[in-house]
BAFI-670286 format. One line per 2 residues: their letters; for each residue x, y, z of N, C-alpha, C, CB. Coordinates in Angstrom, 1 decimal. Glycine has a CB too. Layout:
a = X,Y,Z,X,Y,Z,X,Y,Z,X,Y,Z; ... .
//
This chain:
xx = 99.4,50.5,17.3,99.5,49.1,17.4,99.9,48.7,18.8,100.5,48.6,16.3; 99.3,47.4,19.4,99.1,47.2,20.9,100.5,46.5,20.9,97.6,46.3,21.6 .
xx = 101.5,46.9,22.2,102.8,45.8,22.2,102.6,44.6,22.5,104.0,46.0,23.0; 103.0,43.3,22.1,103.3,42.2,22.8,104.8,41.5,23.7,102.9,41.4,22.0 .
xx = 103.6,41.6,24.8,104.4,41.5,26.0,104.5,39.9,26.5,103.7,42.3,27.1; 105.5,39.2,26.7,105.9,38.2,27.7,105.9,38.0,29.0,106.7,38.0,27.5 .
xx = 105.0,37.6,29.7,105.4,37.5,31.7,106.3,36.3,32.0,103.8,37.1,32.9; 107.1,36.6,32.3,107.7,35.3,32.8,107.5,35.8,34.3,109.3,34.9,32.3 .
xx = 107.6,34.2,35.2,107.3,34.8,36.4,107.1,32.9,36.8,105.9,36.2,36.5; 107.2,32.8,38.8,106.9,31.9,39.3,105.3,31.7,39.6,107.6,31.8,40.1 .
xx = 104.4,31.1,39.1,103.5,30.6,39.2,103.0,30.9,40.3,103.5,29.6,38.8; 103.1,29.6,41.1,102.7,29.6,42.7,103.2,30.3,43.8,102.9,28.4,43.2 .
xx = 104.4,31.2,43.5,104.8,31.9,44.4,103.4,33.2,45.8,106.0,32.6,43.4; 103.7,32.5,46.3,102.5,33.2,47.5,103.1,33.8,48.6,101.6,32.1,48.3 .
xx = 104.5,34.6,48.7,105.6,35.1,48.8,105.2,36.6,48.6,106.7,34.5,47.9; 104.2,36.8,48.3,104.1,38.3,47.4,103.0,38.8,48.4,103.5,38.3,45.5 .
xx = 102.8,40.2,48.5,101.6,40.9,49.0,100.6,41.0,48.9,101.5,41.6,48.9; 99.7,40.4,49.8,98.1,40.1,49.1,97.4,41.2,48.6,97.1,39.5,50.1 .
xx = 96.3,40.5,47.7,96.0,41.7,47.1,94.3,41.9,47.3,96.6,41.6,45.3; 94.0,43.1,47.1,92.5,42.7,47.7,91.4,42.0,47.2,91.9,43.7,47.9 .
xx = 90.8,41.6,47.5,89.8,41.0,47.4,89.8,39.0,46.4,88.9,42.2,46.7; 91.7,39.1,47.2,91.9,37.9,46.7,92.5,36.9,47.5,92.6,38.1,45.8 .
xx = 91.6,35.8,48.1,92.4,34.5,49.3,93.9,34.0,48.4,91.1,32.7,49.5; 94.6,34.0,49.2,95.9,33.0,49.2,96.1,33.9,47.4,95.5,30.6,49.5 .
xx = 96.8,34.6,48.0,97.5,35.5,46.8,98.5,35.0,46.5,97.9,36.8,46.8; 98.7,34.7,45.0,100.3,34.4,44.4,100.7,35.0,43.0,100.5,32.7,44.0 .
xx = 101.9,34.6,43.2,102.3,35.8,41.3,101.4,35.3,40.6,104.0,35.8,40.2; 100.6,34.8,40.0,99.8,34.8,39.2,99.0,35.5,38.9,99.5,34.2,39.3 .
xx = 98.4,36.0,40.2,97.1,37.0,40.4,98.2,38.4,40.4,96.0,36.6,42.3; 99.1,38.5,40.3,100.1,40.1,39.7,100.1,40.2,38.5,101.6,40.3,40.0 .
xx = 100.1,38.5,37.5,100.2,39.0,36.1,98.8,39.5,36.0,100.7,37.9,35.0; 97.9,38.4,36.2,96.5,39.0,35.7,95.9,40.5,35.6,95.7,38.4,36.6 .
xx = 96.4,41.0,37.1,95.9,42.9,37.4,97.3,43.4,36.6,95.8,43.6,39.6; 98.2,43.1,35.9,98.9,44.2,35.3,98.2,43.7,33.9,100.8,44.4,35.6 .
xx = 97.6,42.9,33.3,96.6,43.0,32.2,96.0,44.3,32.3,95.4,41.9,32.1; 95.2,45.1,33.9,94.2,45.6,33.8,94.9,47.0,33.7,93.2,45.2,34.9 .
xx = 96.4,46.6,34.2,96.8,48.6,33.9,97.3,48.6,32.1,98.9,49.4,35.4; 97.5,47.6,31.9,98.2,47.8,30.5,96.9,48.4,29.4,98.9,46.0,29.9 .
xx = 97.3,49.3,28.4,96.9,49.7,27.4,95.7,48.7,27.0,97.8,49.9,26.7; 94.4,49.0,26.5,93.6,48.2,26.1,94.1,47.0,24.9,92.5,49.2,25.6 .
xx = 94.6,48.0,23.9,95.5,47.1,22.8,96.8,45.8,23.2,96.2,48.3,22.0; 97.2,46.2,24.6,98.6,45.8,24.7,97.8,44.2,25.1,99.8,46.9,26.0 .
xx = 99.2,43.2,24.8,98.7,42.1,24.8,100.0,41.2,25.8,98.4,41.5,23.2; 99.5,40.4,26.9,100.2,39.6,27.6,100.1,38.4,27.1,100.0,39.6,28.7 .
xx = 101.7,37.8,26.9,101.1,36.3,26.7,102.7,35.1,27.9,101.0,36.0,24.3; 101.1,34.7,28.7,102.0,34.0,30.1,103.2,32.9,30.0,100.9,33.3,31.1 .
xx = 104.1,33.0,30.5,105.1,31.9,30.9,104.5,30.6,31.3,105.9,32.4,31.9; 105.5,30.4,32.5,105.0,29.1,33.1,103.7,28.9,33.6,105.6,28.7,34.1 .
xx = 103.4,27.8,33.7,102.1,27.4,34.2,102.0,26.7,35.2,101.4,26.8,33.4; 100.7,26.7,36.7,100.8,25.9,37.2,101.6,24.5,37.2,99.9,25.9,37.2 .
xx = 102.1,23.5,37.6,102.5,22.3,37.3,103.3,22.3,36.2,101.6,21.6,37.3; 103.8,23.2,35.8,104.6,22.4,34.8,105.9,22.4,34.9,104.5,22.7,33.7 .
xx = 106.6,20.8,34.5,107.6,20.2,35.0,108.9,20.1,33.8,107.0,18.8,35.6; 110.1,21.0,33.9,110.8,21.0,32.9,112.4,19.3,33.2,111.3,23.1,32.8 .
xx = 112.4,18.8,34.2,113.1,17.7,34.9,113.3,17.1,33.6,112.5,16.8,36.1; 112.5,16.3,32.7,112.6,15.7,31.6,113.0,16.2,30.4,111.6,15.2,31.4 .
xx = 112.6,17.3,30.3,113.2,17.8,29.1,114.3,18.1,28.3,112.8,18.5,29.0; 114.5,18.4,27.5,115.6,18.5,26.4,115.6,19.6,26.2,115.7,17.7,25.2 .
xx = 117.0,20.5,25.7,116.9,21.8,25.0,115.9,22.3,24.0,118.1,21.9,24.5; 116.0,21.3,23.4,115.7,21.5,21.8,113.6,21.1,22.1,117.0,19.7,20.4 .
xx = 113.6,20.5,23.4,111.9,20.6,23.8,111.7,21.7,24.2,111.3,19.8,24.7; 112.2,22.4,24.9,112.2,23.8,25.9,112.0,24.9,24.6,114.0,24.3,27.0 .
xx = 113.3,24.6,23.5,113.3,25.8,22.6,112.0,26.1,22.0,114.2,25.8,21.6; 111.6,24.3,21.7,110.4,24.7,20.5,108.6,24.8,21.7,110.2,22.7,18.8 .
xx = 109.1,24.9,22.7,107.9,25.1,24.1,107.6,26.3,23.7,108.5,25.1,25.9; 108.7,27.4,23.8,109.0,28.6,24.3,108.9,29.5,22.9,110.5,28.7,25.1 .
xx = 109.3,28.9,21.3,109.1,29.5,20.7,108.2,29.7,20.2,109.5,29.6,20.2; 107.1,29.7,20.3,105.7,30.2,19.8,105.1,31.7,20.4,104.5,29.1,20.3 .
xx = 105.6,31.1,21.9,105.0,32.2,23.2,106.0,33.5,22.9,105.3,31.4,25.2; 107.3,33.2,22.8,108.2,34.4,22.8,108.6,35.2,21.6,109.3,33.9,23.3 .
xx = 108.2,34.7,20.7,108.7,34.6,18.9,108.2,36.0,18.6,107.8,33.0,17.6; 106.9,36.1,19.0,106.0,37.3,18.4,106.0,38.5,19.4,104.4,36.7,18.2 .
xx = 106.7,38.2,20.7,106.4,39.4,21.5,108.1,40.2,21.4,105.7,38.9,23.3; 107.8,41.5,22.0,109.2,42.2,21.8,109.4,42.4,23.1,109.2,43.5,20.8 .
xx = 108.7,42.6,24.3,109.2,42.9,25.2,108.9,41.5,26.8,108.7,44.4,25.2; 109.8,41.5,27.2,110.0,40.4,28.3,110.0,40.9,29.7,111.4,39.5,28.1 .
xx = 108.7,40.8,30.7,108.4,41.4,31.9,109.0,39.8,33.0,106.4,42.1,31.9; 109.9,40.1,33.5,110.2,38.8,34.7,109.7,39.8,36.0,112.3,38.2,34.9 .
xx = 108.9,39.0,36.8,108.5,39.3,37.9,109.5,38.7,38.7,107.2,39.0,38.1; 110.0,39.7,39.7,110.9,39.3,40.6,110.4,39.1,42.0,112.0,40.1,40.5 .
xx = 109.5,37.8,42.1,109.2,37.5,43.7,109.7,37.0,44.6,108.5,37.0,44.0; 109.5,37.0,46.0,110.4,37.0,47.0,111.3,35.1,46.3,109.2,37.1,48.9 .
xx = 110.4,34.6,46.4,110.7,32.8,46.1,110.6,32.6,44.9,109.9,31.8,46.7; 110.5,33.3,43.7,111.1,33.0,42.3,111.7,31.4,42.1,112.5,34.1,42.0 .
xx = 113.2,31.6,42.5,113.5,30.1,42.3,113.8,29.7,43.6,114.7,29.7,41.3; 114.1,28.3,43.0,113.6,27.3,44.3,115.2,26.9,44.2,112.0,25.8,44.1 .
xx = 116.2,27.1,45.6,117.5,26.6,45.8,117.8,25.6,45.7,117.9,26.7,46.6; 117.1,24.4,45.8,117.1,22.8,45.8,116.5,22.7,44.9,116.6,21.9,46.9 .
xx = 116.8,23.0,43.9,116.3,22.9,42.5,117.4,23.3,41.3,114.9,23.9,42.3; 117.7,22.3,40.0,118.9,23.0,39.2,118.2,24.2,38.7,119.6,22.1,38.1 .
xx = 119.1,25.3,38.1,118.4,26.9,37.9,117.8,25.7,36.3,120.0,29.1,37.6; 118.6,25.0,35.5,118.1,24.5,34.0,117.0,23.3,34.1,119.6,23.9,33.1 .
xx = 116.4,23.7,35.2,114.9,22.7,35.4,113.7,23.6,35.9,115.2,21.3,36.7; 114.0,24.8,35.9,113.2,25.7,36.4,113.1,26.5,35.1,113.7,26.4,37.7 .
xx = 111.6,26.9,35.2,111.1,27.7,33.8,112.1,29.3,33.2,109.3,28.4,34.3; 111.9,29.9,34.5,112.5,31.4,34.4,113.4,31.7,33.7,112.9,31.8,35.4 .
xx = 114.7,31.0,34.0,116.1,31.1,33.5,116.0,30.5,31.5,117.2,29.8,34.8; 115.0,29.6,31.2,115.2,29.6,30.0,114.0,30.4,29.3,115.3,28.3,29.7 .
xx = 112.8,30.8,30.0,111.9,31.7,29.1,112.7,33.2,29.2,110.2,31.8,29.7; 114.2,33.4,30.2,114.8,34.6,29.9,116.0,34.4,28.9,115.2,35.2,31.2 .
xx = 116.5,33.4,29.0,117.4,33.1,27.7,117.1,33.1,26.3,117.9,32.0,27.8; 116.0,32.6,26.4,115.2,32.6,25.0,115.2,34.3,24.4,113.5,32.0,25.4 .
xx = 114.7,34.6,25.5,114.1,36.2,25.3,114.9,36.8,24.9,113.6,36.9,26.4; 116.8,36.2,25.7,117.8,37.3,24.7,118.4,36.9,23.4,119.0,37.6,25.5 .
xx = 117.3,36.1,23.1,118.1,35.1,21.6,117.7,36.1,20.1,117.1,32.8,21.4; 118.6,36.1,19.6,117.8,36.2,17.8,117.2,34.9,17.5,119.0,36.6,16.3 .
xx = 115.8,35.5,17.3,115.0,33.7,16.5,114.7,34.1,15.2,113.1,32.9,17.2; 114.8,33.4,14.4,114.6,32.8,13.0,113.1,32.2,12.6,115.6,31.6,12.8 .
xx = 112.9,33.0,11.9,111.2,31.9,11.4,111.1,32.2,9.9,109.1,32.5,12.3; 110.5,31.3,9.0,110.2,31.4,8.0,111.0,32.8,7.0,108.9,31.2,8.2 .
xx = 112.4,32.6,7.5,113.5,33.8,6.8,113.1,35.1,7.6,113.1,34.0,4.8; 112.7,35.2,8.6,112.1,36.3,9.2,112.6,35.9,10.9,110.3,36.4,8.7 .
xx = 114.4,37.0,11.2,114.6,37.4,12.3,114.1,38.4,13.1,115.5,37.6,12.3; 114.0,37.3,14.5,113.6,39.2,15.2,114.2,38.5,16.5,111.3,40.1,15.4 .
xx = 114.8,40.3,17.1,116.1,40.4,17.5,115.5,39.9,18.9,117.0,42.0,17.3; 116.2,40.4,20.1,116.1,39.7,21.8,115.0,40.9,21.8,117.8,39.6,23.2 .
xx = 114.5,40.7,22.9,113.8,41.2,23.5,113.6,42.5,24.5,113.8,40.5,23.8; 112.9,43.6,24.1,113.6,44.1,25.4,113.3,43.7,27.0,113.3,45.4,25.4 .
xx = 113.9,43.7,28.2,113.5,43.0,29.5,113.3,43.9,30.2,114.3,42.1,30.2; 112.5,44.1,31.3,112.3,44.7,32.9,112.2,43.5,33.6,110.9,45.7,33.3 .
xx = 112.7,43.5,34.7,112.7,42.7,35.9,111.8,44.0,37.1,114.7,42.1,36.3; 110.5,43.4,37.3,109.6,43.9,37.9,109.4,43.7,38.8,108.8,43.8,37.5 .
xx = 110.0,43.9,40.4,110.1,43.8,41.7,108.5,43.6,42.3,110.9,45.0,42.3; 108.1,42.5,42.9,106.7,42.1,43.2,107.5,42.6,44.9,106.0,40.1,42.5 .
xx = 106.5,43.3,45.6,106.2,43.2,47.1,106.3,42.3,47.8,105.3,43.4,47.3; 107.1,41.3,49.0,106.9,40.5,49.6,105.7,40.3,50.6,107.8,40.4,50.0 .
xx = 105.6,39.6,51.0,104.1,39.2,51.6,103.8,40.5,53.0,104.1,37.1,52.2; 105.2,41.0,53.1,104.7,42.3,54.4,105.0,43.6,53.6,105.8,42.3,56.1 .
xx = 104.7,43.5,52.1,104.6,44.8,51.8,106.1,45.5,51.6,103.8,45.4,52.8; 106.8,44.5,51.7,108.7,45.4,51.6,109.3,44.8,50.4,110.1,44.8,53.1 .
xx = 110.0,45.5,49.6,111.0,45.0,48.7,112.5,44.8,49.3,110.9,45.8,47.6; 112.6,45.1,50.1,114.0,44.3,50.9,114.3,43.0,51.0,114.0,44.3,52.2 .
xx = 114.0,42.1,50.0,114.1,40.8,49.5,115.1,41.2,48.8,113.0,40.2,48.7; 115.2,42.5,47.4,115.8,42.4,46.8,116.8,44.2,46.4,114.9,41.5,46.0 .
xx = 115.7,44.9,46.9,115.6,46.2,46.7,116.1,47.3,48.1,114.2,46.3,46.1; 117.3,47.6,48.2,117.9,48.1,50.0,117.8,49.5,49.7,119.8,47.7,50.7 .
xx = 117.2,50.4,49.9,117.5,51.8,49.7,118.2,52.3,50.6,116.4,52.7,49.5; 118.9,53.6,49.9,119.5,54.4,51.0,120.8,54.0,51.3,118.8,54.4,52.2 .
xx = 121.7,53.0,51.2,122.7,52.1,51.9,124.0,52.8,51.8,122.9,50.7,51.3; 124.0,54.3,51.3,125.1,55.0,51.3,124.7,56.1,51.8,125.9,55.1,50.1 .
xx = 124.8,56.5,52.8,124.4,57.6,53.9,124.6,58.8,53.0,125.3,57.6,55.4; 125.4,59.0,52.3,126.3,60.2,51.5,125.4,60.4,50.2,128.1,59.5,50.9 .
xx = 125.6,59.3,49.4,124.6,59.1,47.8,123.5,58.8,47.9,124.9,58.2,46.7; 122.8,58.0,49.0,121.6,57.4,49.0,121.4,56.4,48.2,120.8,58.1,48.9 .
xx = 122.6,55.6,47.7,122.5,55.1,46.2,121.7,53.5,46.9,124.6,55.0,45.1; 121.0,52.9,46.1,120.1,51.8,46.1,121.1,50.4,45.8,118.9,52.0,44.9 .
xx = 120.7,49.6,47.0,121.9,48.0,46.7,120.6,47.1,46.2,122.9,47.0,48.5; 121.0,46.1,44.9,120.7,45.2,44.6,121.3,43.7,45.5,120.8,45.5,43.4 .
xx = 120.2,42.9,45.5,120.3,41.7,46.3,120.5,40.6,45.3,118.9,41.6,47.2; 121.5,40.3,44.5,121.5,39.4,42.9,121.2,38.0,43.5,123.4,39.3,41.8 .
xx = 121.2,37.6,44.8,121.8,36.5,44.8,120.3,35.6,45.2,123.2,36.5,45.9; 119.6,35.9,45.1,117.9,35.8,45.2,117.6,35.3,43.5,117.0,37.7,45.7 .
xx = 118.3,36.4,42.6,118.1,36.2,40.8,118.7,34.7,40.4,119.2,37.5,39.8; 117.9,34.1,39.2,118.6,33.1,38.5,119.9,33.9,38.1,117.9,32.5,37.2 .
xx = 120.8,33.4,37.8,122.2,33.6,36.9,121.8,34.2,35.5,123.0,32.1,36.5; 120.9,34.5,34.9,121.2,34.9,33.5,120.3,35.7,33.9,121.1,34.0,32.2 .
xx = 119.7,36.2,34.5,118.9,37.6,34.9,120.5,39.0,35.7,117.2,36.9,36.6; 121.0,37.8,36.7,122.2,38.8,37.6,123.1,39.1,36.5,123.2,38.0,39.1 .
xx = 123.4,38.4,35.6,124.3,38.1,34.5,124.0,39.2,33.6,124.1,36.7,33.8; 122.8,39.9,33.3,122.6,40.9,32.8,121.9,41.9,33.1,122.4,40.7,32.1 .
xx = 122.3,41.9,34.3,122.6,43.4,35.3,123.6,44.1,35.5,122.6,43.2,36.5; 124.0,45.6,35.6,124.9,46.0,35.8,126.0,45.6,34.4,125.1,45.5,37.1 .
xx = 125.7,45.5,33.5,126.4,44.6,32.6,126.9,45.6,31.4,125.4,43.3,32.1; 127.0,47.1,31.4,126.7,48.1,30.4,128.5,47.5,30.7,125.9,49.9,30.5 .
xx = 129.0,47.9,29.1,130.4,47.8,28.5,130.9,49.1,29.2,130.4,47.9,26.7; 130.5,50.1,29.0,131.6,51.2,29.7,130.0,52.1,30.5,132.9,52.6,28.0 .
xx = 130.4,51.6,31.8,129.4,52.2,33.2,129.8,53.7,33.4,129.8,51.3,34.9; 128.1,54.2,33.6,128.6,55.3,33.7,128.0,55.3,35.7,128.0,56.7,32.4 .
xx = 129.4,55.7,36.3,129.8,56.0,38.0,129.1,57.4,38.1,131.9,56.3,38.4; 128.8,57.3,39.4,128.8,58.6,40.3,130.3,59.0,40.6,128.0,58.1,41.8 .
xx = 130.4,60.0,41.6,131.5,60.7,42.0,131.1,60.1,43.8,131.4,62.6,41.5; 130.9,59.7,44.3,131.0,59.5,45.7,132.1,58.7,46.0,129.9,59.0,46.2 .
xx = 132.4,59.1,46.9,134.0,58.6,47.3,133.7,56.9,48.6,135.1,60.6,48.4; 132.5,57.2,49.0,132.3,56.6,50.2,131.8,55.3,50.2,131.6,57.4,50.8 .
xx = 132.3,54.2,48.7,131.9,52.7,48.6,133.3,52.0,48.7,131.1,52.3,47.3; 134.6,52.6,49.0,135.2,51.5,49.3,135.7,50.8,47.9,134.4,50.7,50.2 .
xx = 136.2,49.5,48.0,137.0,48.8,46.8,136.0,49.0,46.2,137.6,47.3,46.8; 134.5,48.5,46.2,133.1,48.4,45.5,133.4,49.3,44.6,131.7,48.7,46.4 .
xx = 134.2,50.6,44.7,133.6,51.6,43.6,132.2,52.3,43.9,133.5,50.8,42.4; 132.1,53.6,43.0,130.9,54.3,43.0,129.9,53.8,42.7,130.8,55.1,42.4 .
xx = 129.0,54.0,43.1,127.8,53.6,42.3,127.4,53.8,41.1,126.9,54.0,42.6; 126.6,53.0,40.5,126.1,53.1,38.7,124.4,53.8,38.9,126.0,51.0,37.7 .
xx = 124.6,54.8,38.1,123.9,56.0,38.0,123.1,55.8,36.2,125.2,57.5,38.2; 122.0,56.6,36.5,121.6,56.7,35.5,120.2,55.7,35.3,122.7,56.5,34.6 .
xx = 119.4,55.3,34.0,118.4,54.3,34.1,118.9,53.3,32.9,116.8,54.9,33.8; 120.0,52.7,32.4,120.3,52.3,31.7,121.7,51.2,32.1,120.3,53.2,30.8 .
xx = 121.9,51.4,33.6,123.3,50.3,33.9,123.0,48.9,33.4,123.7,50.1,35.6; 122.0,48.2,33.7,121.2,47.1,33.0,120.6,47.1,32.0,120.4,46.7,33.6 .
xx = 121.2,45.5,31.6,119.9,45.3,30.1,118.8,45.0,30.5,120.1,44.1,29.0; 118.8,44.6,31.8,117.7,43.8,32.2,117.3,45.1,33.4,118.0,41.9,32.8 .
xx = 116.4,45.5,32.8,116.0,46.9,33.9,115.1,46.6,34.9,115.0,48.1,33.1; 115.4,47.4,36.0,114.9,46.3,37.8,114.4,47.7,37.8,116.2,45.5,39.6 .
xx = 113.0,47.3,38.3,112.1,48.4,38.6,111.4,47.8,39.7,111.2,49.0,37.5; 110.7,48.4,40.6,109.5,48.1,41.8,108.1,48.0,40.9,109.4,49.6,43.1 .
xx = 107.7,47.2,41.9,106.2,46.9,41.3,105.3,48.4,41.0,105.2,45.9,42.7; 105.4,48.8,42.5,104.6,50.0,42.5,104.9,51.0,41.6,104.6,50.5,43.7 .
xx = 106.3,51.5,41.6,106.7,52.6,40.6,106.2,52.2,39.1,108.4,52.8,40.6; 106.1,50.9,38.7,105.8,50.5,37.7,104.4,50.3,37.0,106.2,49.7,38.0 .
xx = 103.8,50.2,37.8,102.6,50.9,37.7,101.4,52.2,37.7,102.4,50.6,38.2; 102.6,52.8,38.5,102.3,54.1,38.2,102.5,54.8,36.8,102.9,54.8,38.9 .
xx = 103.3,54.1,36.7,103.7,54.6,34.9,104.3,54.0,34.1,104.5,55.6,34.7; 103.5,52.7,33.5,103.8,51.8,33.0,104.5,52.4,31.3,102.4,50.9,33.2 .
xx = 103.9,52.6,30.8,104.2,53.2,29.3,105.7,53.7,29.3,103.3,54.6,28.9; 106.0,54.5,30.6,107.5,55.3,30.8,108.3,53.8,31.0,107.7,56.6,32.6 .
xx = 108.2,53.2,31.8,109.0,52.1,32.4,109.6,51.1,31.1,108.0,51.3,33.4; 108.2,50.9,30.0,108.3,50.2,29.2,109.5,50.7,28.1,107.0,50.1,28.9 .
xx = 109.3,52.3,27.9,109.9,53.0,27.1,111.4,53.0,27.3,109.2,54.1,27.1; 111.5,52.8,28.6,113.0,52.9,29.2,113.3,51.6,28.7,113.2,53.1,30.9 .
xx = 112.8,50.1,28.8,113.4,48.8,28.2,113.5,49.0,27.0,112.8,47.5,28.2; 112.5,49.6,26.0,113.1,49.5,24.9,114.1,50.4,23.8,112.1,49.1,24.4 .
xx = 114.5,51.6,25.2,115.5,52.3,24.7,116.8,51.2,24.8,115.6,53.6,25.6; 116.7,50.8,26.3,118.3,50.1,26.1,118.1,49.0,25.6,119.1,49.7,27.3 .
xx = 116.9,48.3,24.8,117.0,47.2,23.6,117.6,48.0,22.8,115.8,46.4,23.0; 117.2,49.3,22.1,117.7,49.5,20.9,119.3,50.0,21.0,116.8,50.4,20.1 .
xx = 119.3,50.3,21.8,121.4,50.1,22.5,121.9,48.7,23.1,122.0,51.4,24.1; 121.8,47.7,22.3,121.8,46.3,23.4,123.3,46.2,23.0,120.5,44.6,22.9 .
xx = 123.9,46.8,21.9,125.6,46.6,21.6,126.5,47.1,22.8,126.1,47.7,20.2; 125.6,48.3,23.6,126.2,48.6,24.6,126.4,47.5,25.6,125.6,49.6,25.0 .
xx = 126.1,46.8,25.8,125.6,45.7,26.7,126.8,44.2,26.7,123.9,45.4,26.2; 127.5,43.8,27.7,127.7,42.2,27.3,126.5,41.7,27.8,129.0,41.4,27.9 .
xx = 126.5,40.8,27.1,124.8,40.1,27.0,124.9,38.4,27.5,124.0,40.2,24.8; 125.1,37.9,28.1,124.8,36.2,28.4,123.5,35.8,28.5,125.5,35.7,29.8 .
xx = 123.6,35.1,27.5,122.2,34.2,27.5,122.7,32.9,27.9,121.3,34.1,26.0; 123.2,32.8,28.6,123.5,30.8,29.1,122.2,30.6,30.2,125.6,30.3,30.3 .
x = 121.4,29.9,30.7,121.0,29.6,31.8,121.8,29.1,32.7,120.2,29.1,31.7 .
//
C-alpha cells in the first residue's frame, strides 16, 4: 500500500539550485521531481499554492483549508529553502507554520482519529549549490559534529528540533557551556535531512520519520505557530 505524503514548502522560492532543463527554478519544481523518485504507489499531495493569501483568514478557515489535504496523509515532508519565510511577514499569515501545526495535531473525522504526522524537514540546496543556509558541517574540529542554523526555521518547526525529553550526548568535551552534541538519528521530531542524502535513499529517510512518530511520547511536541 503506497504512503501518503504531504509537501509543505514555499511555492515561489527561487533561492534553490537550478535544476536541469528548467528556466527560473523554484521549490516547486523540487516537489514535482521528488514525485519522480518516490515509489510508483506513493502519493504527494501539495501545500501552498502559488498566490495564496492567508492575511484574512481565521483559524477555524485555515483548519478546515488544511483538513482535507492533511487528514489522509501520515507523513509531512517541509522543504527547507534558503527563503522559506519571509521576515516582514507575521510567521501566522504564512502557509508553512500552520500546514506544520496541523500536521502535529490528532484530527477527528467521522469518529475516526488519526494521530500527528510523521515529519522530515528536507534541506533544498541554495541557488550556489551549498546548504550553509542552514546545514554547517564539521564545526567541532574534535567531533566533526554538524550546527543547525534554527533561526532561518518558522518557530514550530525549531520548536521541534532537538526536542527529545531525555537527549542522548556525545562525550566531547570541546563545546563549552553549549554542551555535547546530540548524537544519533532521532534528537528531532522533526527530522533535518539534506536534499541530496535524501534522495539517495528515500525509503530509509522516510523509515527513520516514522520510527520517531511511533516514539512521539519521547518528544515535547509544540504545535503553536
Amino acid at each position: 500500500m503506497g504512503r501518503k505524503i504531504f509537501i509543505s514548502y514555499k511555492y515561489g522560492d527561487s533561492s534553490v539550485k537550478p535544476l536541469p532543463n528548467i528556466n527560473d527554478t523554484r521549490a516547486r519544481h523540487y516537489v514535482d521531481l521528488l514525485q519522480e523518485y518516490l515509489d510508483a504507489e506513493d502519493h504527494i499531495n501539495k501545500g501552498e499554492e502559488d498566490g495564496q493569501d492567508l492575511s484574512g483568514f481565521k483559524d477555524e478557515t485555515i483548519e478546515s483549508n488544511l483538513r482535507d489535504k492533511i487528514y489522509d496523509s501520515s507523513i509531512t515532508i517541509v522543504l527547507v529553502s534558503k527563503n522559506m519565510k519571509n521576515s516582514f511577514e507575521s510567521e501566522d499569515n504564512q502557509w508553512i507554520p500552520w500546514e506544520v501545526s496541523y500536521s502535529l495535531r490528532e484530527k477527528t473525522r467521522d469518529g475516526r482519529t488519526s494521530k500527528p504526522n510523521a515529519l522530515l524537514a528536507v534541506v533544498v540546496p541554495d541557488e550556489n549549490g551549498s546548504y550553509e543556509h542552514f546545514i554547517l558541517e564539521n564545526t567541532c574540529p574534535v567531533c566533526n559534529s554538524r550546527t543547525l542554523l534554527n533561526n532561518i526555521l518558522f518557530g514550530v518547526i525549531g520548536n521541534n528540533m532537538f526536542n527529545r525529553k531525555e537527549p542522548k550526548k556525545g562525550n566531547c568535551n570541546n563545546h563549552g557551556l553549549s554542551g555535547a552534541p546530540h548524537i544519533g538519528d532521532d534528537h528531532s521530531y522533526i527530522y533535518p535531512v539534506k536534499w541530496d542524502d535524501f534522495i539517495s535513499d528515500i525509503n530509509n529517510h522516510l523509515d527513520v520519520a516514522v520510527r520517531i512518530n511511533e516514539n512521539i511520547n519521547d518528544y515535547n511536541i509544540n504545535k503553536q505557530v
